[in-house]
Structure formats: C-alpha cells, structure tokens
N, C-alpha and C positions, 0 to 999 in steps of 0.2 A: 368881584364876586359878592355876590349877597347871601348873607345866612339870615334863615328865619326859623322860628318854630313854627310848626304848623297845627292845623286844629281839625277836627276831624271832616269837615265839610272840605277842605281842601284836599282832601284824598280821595282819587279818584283814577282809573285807566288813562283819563287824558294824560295828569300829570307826567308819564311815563312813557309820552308818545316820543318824546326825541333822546329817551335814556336809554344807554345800551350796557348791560350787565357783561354781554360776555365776554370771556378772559380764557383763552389759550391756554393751559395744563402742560407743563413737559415733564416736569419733577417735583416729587410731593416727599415731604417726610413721612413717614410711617415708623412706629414703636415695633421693631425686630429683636424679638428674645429679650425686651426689657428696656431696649437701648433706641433712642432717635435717633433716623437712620434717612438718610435721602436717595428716593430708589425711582427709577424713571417707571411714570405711567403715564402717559398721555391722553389727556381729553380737552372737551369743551366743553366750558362751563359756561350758559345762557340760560334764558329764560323765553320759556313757551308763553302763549296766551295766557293757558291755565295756570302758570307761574305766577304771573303778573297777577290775575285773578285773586289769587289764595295772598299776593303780599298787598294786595290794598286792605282784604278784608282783615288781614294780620295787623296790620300800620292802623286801621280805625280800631282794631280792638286794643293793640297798647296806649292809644289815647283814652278811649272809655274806659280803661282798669288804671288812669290817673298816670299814665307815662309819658314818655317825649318822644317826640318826632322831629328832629331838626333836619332842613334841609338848605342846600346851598343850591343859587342859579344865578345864570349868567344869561345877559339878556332875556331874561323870564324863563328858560327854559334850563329843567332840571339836571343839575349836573351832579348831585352824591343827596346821600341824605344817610342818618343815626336815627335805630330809635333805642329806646332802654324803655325796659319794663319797669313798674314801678313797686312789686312784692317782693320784701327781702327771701334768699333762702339761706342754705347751707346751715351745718350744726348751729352755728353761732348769730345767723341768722346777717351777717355781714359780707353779702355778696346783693346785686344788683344787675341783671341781664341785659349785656348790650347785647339786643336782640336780633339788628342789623346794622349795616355800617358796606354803603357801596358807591363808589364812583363808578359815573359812567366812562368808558371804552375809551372817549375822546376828549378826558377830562383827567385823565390818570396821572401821577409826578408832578402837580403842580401844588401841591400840599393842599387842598381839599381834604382830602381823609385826614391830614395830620390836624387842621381845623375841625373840623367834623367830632375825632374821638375827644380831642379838648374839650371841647361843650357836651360831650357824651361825660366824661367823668366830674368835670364841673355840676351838671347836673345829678350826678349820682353821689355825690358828695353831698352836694345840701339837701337831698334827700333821704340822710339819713346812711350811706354805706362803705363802707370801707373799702372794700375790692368790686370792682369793677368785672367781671365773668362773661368772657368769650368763648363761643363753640366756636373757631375758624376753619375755613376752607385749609386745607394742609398744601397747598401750593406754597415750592418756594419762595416766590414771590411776595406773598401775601403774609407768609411767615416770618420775611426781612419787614414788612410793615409791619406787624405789630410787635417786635424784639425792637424796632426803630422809638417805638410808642411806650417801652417799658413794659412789655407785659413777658408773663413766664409763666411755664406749665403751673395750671389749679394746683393748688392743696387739696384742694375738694374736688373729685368730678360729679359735676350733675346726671342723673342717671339718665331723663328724660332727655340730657343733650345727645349724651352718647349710644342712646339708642336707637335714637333718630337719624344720627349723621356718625357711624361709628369709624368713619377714617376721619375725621376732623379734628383737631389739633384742643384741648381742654386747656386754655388761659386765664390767667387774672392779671389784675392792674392792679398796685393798690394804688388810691385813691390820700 
C-alpha cells in the first residue's frame, strides 16, 4: 500500500472512479434518555454523483484553508484517504477536525483506516492540537473502529457538526 499526501491538483472525480464508499447499516448507537444505546436501523450508506461532486470540492477546499488530504493506493488506484482541517476550534481552541476518513468497500479490515487516522493525528499534532474531533457515522461497526483508534465521546460538541449530521456519534482523540 502506498500513502501519500495529496495536493490539490490531484483531486478530482477520476480519483474516485474505482472507490466505493458504501457500507450496509444494520445497527447504530443512538443517545436514548441520556444513555448510548444500540438500536437496529437499517440503511445504506453510499455515495451519489452529487456526493462525490460536493466531496472533491470539500477535499480541494481543506487543502486551500492549509489542511491535509492523505490518501493510500494500491496499484495506483484509490483505496481510503483522511483529510483534517486545519482551524483550531472548541472553548480552548484545541481540537482539530478530521473531516473525513474512508475505505473503500473492497479494501476494508486490512488496517488502512488504522494507517490512515495515525497520519490524521500525527498531523494534527504538529499542527498545533490537542484532540483530534470526529463527527462519526453511528454504525456499529464504525463505532468499534474508532473505540479500536482511542477515541471517546467529545467534551465539546461542535454545533455545526451536530446539526448537520444529528445521529452521528460526537468523538475526540487526544493527540
């Protein structure tokens, strides 16, 4: 596997032509009466055109606001990528937004993503931040990856995360 960082000319629709986001939902935690709770809802989580559309122009904009984009491939073609933004927020100002973090479908359990978030807090570290701030898919799956990775519910939640993705799971790493 190759990891590189990427730079904003290399982000583009092709990149994403043999990557597949989607991931089968059976059960998701959800916060019931106060308490994390895992309760069966089932979906499919994928990405449309316009999906894909909105995450290149996302991925060129955390590079143009001074963040990272690392991605890993195998035989040239894209198999997971991390990006982290690079604007602290939170009261104290020591938190850092991994802003995405996804293996492709046919590239999953092979420690990728556990390579992937290494160099996601690596770099959020010598940028200056403490905790590392995840808005996660609430899949439990995805939830045993990041508890695998050390991370556990925010101190803080971000408002803009949770208003955007309000079943989503509000994490940090520290760093």
């Amino acid at each position: 596997m190759e990891y590189r960082f990427l730079k904003q000319r290399d982000i583009g629709l092709s990149l994403f032509a043999d990557f597949r986001r989607r991931q089968i939902v059976t059960d998701s935690w959800r916060k019931v009466d106060g308490k994390w709770t895992i309760v069966n809802d089932p979906f499919v989580d994928d990405w449309d055109a316009n999906e894909y559309k909105e995450l290149t122009a996302g991925l060129k904009n955390i590079i143009m606001g001074n963040g990272m984009v690392v991605a890993a491939f195998a035989e040239g073609k894209l198999k997971g990528f991390a990006a982290v933004k690079s604007a602290p927020f939170g009261q104290h100002k020591e938190y850092l937004c991994l802003e995405y973090i996804h293996v492709s479908e046919d590239s999953r359990n092979q420690g990728i993503g556990r390579v992937l978030f290494s160099k996601a807090k690596e770099w959020a570290k010598e940028h200056g931040a403490n905790k590392l701030y995840i808005s996660a898919q609430s899949s439990v799956e995805t939830q045993a990856f990041y508890q695998a990775m050390g991370c556990v519910e925010a101190e803080e939640y971000d408002p803009e995360h949770t208003r955007l993705e309000p079943c989503d799971c509000q994490l940090e790493c520290k760093l």
